[in-house]
N, C-alpha and C positions, 0 to 999 in steps of 0.2 A: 481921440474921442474919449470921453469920462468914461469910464464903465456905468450899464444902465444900473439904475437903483433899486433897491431890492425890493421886495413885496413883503409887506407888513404879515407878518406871520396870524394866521387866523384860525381860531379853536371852536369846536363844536359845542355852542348853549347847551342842550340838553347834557350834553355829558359832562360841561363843567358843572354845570347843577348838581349832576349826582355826585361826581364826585367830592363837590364840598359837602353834601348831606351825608354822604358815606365818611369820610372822613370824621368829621367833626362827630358823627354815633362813636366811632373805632377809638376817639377821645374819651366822650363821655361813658364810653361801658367800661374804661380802663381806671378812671378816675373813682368811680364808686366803688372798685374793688380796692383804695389804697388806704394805709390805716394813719391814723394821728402821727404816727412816728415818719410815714415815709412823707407824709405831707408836709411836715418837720423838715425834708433835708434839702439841704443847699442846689439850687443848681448853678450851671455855668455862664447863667447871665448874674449880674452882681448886685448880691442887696434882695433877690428873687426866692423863696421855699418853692418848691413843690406845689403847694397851695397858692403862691401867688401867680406863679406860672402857668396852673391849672383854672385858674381866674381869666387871666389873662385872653388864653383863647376862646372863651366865650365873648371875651369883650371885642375883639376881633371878626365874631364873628356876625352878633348882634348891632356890631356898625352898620350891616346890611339893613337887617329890619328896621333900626334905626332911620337910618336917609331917606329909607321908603316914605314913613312917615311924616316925611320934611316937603314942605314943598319944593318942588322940580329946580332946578338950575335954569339960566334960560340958554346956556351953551355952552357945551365942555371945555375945560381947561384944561385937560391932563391927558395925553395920550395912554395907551398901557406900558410903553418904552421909558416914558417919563417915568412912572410911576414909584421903582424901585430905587431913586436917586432923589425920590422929594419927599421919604420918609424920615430922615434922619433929623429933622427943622423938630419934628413932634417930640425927640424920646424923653425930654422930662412930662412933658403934657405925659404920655404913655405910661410911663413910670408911677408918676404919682396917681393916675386911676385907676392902676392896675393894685398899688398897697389899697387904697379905697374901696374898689370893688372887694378885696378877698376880705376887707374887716368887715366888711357889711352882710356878707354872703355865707356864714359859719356852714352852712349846707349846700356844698359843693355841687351834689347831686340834682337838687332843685334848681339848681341857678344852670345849670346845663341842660334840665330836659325843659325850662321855660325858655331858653334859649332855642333849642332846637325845635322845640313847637312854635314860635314866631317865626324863626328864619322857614320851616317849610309852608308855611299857611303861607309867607311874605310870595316866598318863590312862585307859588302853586299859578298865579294872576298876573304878576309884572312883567312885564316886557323888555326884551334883554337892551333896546334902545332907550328902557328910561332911565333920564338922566340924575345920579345922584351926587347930594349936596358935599362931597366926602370933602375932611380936612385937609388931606392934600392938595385937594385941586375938583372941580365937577369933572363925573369920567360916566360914561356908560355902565348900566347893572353887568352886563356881559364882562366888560373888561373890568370891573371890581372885582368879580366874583372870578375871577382866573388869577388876582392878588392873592384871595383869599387861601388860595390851593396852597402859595407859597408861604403865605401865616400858618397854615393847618402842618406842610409836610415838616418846615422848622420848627415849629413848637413839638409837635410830638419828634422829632427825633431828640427836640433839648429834653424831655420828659424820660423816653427813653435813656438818655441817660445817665438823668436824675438817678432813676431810681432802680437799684441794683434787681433783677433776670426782669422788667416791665420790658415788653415786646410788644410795642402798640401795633399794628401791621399798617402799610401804606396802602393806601388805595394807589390804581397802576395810574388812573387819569389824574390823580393827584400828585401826583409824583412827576410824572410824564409834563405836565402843563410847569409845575413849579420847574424843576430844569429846563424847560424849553426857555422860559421867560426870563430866567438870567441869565442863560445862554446867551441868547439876544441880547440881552444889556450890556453883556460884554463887549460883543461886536459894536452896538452902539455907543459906547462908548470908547473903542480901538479900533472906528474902522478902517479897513484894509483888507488883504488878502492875499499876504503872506504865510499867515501861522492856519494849521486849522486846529481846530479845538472839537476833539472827539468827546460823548459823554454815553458810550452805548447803553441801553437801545432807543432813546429818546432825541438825541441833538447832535448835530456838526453843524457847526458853525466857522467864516473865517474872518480873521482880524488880524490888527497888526498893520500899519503901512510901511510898504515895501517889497519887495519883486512877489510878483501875483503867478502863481503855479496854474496852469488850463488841463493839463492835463500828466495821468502818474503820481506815483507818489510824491506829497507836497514836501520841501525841504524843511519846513516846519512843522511838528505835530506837536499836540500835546492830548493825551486820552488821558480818562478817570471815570470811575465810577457815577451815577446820579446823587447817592450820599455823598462822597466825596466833594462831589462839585458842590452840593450845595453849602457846604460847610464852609470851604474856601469861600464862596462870593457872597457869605452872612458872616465872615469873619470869626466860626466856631474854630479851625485848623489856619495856620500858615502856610504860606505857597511851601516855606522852606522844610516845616515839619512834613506834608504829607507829601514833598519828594523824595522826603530820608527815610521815610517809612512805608516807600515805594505804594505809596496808595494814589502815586502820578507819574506817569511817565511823558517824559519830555524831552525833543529832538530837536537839533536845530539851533541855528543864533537868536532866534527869532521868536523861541519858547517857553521863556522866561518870565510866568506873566504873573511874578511875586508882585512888581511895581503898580497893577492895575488892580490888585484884590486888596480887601472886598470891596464887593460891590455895595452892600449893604450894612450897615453896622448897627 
């Protein structure tokens, strides 16, 4: 008999709510305190300043307000599983909007608090069922906005560290939702349940096909961190660098999951 299939992991609207709006302030309050020179410096996506990065996640976020505005889909195309695997078709589209956006927006600060007053007016009334026209795919406000945690928690760690002692802080739901959903992408994308993939205190998950452990410690593990993880399955670290730099630890024939990272690029 198949093993039954798993139940689509499901997050609480309001608290994704907050957590994108809490996030994305933890941005903008971080962003106004930054000067010409650190706006100036390189980060570790390529071709990106500081400014353009700090651009960027506005523009990520004002996708929301954005669709709102659009008329309705008349039926979804994208689950939230899909969603971290039909981003990559976009990145020059992203690219080139995001050098756009920052030449157009010499005031950082405004173009974040006009953001974040549409995105919470947006929120205040929609309904986490309506359906938005997104360039990946039409998907649910709900399950957009649990994308958005993982644009918010990657961008400010890439910000982070841009620019030398900036400590943007994570919000927990934000953090928490962003690892759960590549967690899952993992699995869906390797499933099985051989290996299990620890990420305390947020996710275990298991993948990998081949012999499936029920019970005891499984013969495959692999734990990390939540920044870690994420860095791996957005492609910011190597499987190979953050095992030699024991910021992974991994047991087992079975736990070797350099060949499936990243997930996202």
């Amino acid at each position: 008999m198949p093993p039954a299939k798993k139940r689509a992991r499901t997050y609480d609207p309001v608290k994704i709510r907050t957590a994108v709006l809490t996030q994305f302030g933890h941005v903008r309050e971080a962003v106004r305190t930054l000067t010409p020179e650190q706006l100036a410096l390189p980060t570790r996506l390529a071709g990106w300043t500081v400014r353009e990065l700090a651009a960027h996640v506005t523009m990520a976020v004002e996708t929301v307000s954005r669709n709102l505005d659009r008329d309705e889909p008349a039926e979804p195309e994208l689950t939230l599983l899909d969603w971290p695997f039909a981003t990559a078709v976009r990145a020059a589209d992203i690219d080139d909007g995001t050098h756009a956006l920052a030449a157009e927006n010499p005031d950082l600060d405004a173009l974040c608090t006009r953001t974040e007053e549409r995105l919470a007016k947006a929120l205040a009334t929609a309904p986490g069922t309506r359906l938005l026209a997104a360039r990946t795919g039409a998907m649910t406000l709900a399950d957009y906005l649990v994308t958005r945690t993982v644009e918010l928690v990657v961008h400010t760690d890439d910000l982070n560290a841009a620019v030398p002692g900036l400590d943007i802080p994570y919000d927990r739901q934000a953090l928490a939702a962003c690892t759960r959903l590549l967690a899952d992408a993992l699995a869906a994308k390797a499933p099985g349940g051989s290996t299990e993939v620890r990420i305390p205190p947020y996710a275990v998950v298991q993948c990998v096909q081949g012999p499936r452990h029920t019970r005891g410690t499984p013969p495959n593990v692999v734990e990390t961190d939540p920044l870690t993880w994420i860095r791996l399955a957005t492609g910011r670290v190597t499987w190979t660098d953050a095992v030699e730099a024991a910021e992974v630890s991994a047991s087992g024939e079975r736990a070797d999951l350099g060949g499936l990272l990243p997930l996202m690029s």
